[in-house]
Backbone as CSV, one residue per row, in Angstrom:
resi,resn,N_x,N_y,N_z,CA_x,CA_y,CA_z,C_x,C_y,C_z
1,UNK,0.862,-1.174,0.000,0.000,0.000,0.000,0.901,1.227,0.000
2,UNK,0.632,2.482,-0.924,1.355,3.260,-1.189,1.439,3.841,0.064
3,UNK,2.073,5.064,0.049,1.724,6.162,1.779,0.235,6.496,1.605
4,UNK,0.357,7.282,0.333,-1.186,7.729,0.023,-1.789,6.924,0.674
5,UNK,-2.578,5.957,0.356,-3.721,5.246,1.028,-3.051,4.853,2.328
6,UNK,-2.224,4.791,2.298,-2.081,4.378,3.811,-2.485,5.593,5.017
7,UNK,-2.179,6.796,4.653,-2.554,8.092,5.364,-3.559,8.126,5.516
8,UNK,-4.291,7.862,3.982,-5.976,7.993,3.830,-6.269,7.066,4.327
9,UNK,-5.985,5.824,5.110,-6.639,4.647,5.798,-6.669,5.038,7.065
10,UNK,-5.415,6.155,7.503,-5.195,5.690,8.858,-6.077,7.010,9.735
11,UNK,-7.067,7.623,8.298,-7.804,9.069,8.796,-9.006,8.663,8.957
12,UNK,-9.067,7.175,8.271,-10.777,6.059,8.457,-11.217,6.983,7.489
13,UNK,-11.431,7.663,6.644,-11.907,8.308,5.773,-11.497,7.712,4.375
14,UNK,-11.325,6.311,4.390,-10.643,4.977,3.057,-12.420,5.061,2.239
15,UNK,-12.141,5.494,1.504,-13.573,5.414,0.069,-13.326,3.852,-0.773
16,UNK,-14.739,3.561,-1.727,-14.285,2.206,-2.479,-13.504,2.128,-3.127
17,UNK,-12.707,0.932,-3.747,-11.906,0.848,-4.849,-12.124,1.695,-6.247
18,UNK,-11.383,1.615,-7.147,-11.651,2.414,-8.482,-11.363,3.571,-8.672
19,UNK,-11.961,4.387,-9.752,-11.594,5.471,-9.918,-12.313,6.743,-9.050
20,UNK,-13.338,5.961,-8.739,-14.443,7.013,-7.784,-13.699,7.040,-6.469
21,UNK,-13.266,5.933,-5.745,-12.941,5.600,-4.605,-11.235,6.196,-4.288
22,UNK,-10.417,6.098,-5.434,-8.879,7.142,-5.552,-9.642,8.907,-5.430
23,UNK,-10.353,9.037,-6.304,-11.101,10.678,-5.649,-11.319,10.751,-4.090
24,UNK,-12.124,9.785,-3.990,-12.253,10.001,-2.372,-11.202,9.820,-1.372
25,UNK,-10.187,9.094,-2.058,-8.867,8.675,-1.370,-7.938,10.285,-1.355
26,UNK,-8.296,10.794,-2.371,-7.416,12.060,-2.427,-8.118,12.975,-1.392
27,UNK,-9.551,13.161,-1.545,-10.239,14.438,-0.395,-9.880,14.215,0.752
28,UNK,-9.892,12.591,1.029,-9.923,12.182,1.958,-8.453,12.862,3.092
29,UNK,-7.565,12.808,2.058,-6.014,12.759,2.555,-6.074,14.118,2.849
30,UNK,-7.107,15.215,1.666,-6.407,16.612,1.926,-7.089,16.757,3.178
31,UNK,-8.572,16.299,3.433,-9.343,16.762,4.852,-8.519,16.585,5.692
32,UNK,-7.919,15.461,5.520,-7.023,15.201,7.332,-5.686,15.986,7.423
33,UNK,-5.164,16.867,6.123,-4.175,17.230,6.209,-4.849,18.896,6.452
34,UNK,-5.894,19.363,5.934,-6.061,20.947,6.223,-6.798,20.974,7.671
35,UNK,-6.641,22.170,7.746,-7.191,23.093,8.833,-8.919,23.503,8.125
36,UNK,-10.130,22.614,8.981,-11.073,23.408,8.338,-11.626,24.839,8.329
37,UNK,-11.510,25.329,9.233,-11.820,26.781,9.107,-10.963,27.556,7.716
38,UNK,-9.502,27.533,8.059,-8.591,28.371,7.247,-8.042,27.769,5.876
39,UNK,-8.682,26.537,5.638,-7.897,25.455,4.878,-5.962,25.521,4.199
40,UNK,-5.815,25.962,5.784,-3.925,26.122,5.431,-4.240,24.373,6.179
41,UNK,-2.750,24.022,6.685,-2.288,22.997,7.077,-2.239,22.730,8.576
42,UNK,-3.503,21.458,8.662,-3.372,21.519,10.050,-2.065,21.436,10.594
43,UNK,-1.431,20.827,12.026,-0.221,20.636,12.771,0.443,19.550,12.740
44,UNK,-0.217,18.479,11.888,0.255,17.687,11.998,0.656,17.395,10.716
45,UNK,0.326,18.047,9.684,0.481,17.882,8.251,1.863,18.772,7.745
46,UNK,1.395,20.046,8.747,2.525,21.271,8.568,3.970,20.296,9.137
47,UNK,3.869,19.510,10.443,5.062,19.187,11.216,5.608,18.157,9.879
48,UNK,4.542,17.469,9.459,5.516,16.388,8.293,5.836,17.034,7.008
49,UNK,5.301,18.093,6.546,5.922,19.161,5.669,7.369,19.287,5.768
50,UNK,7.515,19.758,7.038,8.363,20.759,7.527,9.849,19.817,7.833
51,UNK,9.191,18.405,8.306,10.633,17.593,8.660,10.873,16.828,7.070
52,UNK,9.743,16.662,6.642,10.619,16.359,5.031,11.375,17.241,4.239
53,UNK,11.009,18.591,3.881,11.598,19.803,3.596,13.022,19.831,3.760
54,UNK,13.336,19.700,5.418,14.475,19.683,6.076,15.276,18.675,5.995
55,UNK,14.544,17.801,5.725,15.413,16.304,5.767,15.838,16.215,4.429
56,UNK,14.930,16.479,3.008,15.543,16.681,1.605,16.670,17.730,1.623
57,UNK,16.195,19.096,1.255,16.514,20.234,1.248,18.190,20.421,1.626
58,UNK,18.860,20.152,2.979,19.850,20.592,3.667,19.683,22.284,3.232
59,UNK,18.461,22.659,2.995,18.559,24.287,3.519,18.023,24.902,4.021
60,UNK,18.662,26.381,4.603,18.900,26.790,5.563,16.685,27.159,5.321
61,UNK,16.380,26.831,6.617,14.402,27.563,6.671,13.944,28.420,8.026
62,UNK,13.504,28.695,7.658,12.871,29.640,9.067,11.558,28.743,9.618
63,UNK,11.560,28.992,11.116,9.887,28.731,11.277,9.276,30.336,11.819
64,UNK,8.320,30.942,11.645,7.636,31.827,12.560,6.367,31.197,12.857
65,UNK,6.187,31.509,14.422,5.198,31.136,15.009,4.500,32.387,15.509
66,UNK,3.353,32.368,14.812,2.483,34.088,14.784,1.350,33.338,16.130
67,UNK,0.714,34.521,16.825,0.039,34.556,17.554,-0.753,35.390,17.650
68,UNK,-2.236,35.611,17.659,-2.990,37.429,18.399,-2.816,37.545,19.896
69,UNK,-2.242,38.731,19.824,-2.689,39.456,20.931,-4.176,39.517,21.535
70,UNK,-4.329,38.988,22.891,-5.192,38.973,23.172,-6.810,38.643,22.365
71,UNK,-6.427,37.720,21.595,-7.638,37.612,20.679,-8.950,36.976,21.157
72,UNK,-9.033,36.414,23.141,-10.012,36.000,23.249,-10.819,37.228,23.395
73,UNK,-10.656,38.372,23.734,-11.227,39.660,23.795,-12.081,39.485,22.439
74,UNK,-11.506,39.355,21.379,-11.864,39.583,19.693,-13.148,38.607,20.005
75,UNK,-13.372,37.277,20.012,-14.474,36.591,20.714,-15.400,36.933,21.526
76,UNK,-15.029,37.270,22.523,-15.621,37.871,23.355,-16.413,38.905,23.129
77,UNK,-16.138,39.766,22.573,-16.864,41.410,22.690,-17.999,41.180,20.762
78,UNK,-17.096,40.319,19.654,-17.980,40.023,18.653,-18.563,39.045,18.322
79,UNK,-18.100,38.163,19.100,-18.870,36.348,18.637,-17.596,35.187,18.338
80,UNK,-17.750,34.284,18.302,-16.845,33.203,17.572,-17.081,33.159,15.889
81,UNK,-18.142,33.431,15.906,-18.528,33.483,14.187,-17.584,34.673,13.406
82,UNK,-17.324,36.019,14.369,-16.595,36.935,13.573,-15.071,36.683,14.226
83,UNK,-14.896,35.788,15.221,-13.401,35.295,15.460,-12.710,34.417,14.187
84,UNK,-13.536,33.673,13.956,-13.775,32.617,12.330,-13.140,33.489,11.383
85,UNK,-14.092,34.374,11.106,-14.024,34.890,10.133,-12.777,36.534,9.790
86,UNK,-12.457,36.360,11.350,-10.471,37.026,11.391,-9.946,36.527,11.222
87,UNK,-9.829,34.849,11.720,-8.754,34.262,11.169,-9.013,33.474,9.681
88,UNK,-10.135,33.363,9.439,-10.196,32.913,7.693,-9.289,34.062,7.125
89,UNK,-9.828,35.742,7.448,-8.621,37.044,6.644,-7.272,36.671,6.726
90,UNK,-7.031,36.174,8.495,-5.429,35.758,8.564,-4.534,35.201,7.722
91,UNK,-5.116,33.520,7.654,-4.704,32.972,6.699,-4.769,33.139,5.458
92,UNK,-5.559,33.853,4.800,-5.732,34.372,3.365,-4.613,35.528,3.155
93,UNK,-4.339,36.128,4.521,-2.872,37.182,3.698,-1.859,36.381,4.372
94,UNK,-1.683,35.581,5.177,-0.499,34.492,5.277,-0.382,33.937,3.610
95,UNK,-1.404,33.171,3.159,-0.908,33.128,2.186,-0.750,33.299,0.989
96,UNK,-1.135,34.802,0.923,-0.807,35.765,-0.541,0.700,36.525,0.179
97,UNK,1.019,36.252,1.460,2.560,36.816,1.729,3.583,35.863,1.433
98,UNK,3.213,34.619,1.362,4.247,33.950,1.768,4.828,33.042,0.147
99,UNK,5.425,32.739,-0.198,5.944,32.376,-1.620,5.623,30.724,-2.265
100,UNK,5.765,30.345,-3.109,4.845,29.422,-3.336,6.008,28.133,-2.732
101,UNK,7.223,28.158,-2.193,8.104,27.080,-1.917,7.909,27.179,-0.248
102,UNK,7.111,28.237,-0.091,6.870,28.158,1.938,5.811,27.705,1.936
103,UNK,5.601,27.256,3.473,3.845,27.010,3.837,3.548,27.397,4.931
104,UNK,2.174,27.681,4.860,1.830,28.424,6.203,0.673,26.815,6.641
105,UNK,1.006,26.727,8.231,-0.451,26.186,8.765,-0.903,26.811,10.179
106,UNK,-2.157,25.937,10.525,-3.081,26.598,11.548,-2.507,25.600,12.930
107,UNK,-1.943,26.035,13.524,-1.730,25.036,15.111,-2.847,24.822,15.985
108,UNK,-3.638,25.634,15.935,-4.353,25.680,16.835,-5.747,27.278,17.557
109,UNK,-6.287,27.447,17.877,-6.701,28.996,17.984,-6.437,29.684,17.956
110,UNK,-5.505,30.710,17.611,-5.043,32.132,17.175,-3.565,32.227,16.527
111,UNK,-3.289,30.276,16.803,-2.060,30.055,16.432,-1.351,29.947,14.704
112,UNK,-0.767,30.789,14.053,-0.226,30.133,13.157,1.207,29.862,12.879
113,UNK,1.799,29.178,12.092,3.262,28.875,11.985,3.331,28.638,10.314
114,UNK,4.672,29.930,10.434,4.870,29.813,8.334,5.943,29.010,8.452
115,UNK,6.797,28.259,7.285,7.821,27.839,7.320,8.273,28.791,5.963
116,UNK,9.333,29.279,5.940,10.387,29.537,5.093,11.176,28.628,4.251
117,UNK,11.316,28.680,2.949,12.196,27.337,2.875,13.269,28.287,2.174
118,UNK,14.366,27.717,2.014,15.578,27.946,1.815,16.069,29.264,1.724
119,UNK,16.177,29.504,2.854,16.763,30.863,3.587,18.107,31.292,3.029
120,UNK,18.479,32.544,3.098,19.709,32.773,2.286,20.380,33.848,3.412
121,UNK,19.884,34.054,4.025,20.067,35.336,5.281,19.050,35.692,6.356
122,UNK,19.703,36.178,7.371,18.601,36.054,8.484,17.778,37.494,8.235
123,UNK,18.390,38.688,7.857,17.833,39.475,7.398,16.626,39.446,6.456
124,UNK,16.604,38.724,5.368,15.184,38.038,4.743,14.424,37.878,5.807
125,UNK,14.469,36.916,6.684,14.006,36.706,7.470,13.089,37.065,8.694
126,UNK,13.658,38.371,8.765,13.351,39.652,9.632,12.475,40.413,8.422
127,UNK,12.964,40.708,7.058,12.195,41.448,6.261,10.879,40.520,6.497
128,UNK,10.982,39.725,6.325,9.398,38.360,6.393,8.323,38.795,7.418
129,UNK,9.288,38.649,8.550,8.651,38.821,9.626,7.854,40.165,9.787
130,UNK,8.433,40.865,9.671,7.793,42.822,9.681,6.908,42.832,8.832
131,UNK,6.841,42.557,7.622,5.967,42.083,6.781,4.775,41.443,7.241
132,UNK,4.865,40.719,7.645,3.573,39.705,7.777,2.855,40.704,9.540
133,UNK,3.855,40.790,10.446,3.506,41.580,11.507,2.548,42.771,11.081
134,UNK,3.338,43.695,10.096,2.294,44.901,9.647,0.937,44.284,8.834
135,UNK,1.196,43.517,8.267,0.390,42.965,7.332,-1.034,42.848,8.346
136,UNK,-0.791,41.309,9.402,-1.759,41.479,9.796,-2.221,42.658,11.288
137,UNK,-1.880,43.404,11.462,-1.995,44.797,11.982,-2.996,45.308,11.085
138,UNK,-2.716,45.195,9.754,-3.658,46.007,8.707,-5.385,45.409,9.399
139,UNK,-5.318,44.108,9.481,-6.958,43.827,9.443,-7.372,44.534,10.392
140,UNK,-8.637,45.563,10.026,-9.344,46.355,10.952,-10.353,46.197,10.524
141,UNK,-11.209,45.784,9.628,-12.466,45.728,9.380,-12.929,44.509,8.832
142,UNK,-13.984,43.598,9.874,-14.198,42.553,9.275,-16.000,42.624,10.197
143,UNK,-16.642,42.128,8.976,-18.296,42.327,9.167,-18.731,43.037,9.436
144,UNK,-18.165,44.491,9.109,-18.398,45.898,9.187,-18.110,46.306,10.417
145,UNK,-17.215,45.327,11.874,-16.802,45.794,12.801,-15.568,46.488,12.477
146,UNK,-14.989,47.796,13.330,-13.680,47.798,13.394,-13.110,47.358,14.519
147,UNK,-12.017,46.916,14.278,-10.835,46.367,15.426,-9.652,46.601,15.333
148,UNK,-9.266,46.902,16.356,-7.571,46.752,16.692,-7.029,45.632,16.801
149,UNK,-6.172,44.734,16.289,-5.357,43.703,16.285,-4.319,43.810,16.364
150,UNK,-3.059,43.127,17.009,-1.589,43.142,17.328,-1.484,41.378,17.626
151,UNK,-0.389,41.120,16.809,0.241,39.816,17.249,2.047,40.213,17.629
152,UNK,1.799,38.670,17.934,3.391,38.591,18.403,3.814,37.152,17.435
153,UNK,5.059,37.204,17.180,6.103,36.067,16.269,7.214,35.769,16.756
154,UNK,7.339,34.545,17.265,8.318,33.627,17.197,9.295,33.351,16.472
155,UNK,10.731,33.930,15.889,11.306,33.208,14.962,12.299,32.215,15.227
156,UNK,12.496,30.775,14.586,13.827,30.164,14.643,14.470,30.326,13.131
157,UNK,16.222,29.976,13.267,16.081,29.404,11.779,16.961,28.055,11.871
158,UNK,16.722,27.253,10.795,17.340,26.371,10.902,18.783,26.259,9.752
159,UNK,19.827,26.013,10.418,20.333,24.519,11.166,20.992,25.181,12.213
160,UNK,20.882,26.593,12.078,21.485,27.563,13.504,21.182,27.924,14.678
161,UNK,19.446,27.670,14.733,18.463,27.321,16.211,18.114,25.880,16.481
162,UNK,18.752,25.073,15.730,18.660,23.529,15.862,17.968,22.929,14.433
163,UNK,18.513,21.243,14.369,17.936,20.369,13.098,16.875,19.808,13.120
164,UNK,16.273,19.892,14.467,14.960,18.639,14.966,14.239,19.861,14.680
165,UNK,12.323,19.417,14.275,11.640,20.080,13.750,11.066,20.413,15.254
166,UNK,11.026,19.509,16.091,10.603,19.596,17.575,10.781,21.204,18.433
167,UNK,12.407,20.540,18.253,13.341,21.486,19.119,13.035,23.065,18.786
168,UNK,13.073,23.104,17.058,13.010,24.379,16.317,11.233,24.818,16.822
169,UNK,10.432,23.916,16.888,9.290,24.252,17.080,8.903,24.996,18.959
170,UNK,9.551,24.450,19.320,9.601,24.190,20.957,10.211,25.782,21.152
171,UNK,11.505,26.048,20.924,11.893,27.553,20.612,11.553,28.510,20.114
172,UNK,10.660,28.166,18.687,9.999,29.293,18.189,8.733,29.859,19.405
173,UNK,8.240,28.654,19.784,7.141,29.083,21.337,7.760,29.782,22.337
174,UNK,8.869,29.854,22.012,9.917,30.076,23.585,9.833,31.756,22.951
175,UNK,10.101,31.858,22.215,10.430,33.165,21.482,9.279,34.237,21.688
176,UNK,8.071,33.329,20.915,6.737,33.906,20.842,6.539,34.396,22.042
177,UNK,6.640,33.448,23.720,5.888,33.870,24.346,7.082,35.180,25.003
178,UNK,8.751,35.086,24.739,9.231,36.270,25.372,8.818,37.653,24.796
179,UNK,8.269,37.607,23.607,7.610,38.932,23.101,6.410,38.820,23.914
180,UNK,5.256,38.228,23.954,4.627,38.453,25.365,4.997,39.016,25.920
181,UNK,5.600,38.428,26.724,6.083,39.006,28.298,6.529,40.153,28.270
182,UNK,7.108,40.681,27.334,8.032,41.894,27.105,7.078,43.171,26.432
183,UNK,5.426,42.803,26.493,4.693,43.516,26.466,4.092,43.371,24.864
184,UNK,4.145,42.647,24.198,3.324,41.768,23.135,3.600,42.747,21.701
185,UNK,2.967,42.592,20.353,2.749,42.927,19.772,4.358,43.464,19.063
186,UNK,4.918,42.870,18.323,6.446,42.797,18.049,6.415,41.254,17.203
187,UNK,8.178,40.905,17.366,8.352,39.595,17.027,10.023,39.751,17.048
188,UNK,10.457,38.227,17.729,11.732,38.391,18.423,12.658,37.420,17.405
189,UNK,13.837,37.277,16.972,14.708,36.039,16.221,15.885,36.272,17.099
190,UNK,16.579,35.749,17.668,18.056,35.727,18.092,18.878,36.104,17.432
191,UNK,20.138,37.180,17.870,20.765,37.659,16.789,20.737,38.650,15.815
C-alpha cells in the first residue's frame, strides 16, 4: 500500500476501490491534512511538511510562530462566528505573503506557523517577519466591525536554532511567548 492510502486509511476516511474511490482517497487525505476553518495545514500535516523539507533540502528555513494578541477579547466582545471569520482574513494574507516554496499552517486557535524554505540570510528573514507583523496589523475591518489587532512572532532558523523540527518548534514558542512578556505585539529572532 502506497503512503497515500495508507494516510488515507489511517484518517478512516478509506472510500471504495476504483476510480471514484482514488477521488475520495485524495479528499480524503487533503481533509485530514487541512485546517477546516482556514484550509492552510493543520499541525500535523505542517510538522511532516516541515521535517521532510528539512530532511531533503539541507537548507537553511525559518519557522515563525504568529500569535494574536489577546484575541479572546476579539471573541468575546464580537462572537466566535466573527473570530472565524479574522482568522479565515489571517490565513488568506499568510498566504498571498508567503511564496509558493513556503507554507503556512493553523496550530491551533489564534495560532499560526509559516515555514520559510531555503533561507539565504537572516535578514530576509526579519524582512518576512515585519511584513507579515504589519500585514496582519492592517486587518481592521471585518463584518463591518472595526478592530484593533496586534500579534506577536516567534522566529527560529534552521540549522542555527537547531535540526529537529521539535526542538526548532519548541523555541519558536519560547520566542513567541518572550515577546509576550516583554509587552506583546512585536516579534523576536536571536541575533
Amino acid at each position: 500500500m502506497n503512503d497515500f492510502l495508507l494516510i488515507a486509511k489511517k484518517s478512516g476516511k478509506l472510500y471504495s476501490q476504483g476510480k471514484r474511490g482514488m477521488q475520495g482517497d485524495r479528499k480524503a487525505l487533503a481533509d485530514a491534512s487541512l485546517d477546516p476553518l482556514t484550509g492552510l495545514l493543520n499541525q500535523r500535516a505542517f510538522k511532516e511538511c516541515a521535517e521532510k523539507d528539512m530532511e531533503q533540502s539541507g537548507n537553511r528555513a525559518a519557522i515563525l510562530l504568529l500569535d494574536f494578541d489577546d484575541f479572546q477579547e476579539i471573541n468575546d466582545r464580537y462572537g466566535h462566528s466573527f473570530g472565524d471569520s479574522f482568522l479565515a482574513e489571517a490565513a488568506r494574507i499568510l498566504r498571498a505573503e508567503t511564496r509558493m516554496s513556503d507554507f503556512v499552517g493553523r496550530v491551533g486557535g489564534d495560532e499560526f506557523i509559516i515555514y520559510l524554505h531555503g533561507i539565504r540570510y537572516r535578514g530576509y528573514v526579519k524582512k518576512i517577519a515585519k511584513r507579515l507583523w504589519r500585514r496582519m496589523k492592517q486587518i481592521q475591518k471585518i463584518e463591518g466591525n472595526k478592530i484593533h489587532v496586534s500579534c506577536s512572532i516567534g522566529i527560529v532558523i534552521a540549522p542555527d536554532d537547531g535540526i529537529r523540527y521539535e526542538d526548532l518548534a519548541d523555541e519558536a514558542g519560547r520566542r513567541l511567548y518572550r515577546v509576550k512578556e516583554e509587552g506583546k505585539d512585536g516579534f523576536y529572532i536571536h541575533g
